[in-house]
C-alpha positions, 0 to 999 in steps of 0.5 A: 798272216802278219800283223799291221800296225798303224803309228801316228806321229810316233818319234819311235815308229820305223822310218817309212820304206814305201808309198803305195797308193790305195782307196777306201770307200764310204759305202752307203746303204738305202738306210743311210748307213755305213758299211764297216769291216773289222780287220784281221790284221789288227783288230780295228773297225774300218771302212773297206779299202786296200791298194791299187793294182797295176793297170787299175783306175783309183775308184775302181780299186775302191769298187774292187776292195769293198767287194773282196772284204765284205761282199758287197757290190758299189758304185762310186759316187764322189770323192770325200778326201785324200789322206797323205799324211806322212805321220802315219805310218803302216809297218807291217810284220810279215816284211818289214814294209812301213807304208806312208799314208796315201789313201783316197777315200771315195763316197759310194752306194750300195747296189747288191751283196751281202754284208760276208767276212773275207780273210781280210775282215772277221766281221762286216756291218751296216752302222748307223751314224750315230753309232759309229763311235762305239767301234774301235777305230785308228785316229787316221780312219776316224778322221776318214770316217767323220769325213765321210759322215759330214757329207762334205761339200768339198773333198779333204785334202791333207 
């Protein structure tokens, strides 16, 4: 498997090649906690997610991709924000695609599963929100993750 590799307003990050929308989602357990994968493709903490398929609605790419990385069944419940910022850029090793950002990240609830590692995640945890500055995160998913932690009452758009 190639490597992915996040830049963030790097002047010397590959010119983007691509836009490809996709879903994150903010899945809440009964205890009020968030489920985060660590990526096996960089190493980083992250909510679950990954991009849509042809014939697939948003959310349900988001239901999809939090099943195929952690196991775990959801439901989508509202919509925390989208990210399009196109200062980060997502190059990937394996074919020289460098993504734009264009991620939207819906707010869920568990409803089954177990917390299982995929080829896509070595590890997958429920975190509390006070802890979820001790695992490492690229800054464009931090800012997703506070997003999501805020309860906001009005989606992000940027």
């Amino acid at each position: 498997m190639g490597r992915r590799i996040d830049y963030l307003d790097d002047p010397d990050a590959p010119a983007a090649n691509s836009i490809v929308p996709s879903a994150n989602a903010a899945v809440f357990d009964g205890q009020g906690r968030l489920l985060l994968i660590c990526r096996s493709d960089n190493g980083n903490w992250a909510m679950p997610g990954g991009a849509m398929d042809p014939g697939e609605h948003l959310a349900e790419c988001a239901v999809r991709e939090t099943l195929e990385e952690t196991g775990i069944h959801c439901e989508v419940t509202g919509l925390v924000g989208m990210y399009t910022d196109p200062g980060h850029l997502i190059y990937y090793t394996s074919d020289g695609e460098c993504r734009q950002e264009c991620s939207f990240v819906f707010r869920a609830r568990a409803t089954g599963g177990e917390p299982t590692p995929s080829s896509e995640s070595t590890q997958v945890v429920w975190v509390a929100p006070e802890d979820v500055g001790e695992y490492r995160m690229h800054p464009s998913m931090a800012l997703r993750v506070r997003h999501a932690l805020e309860e906001r009452t009005e989606p992000y758009l940027g």
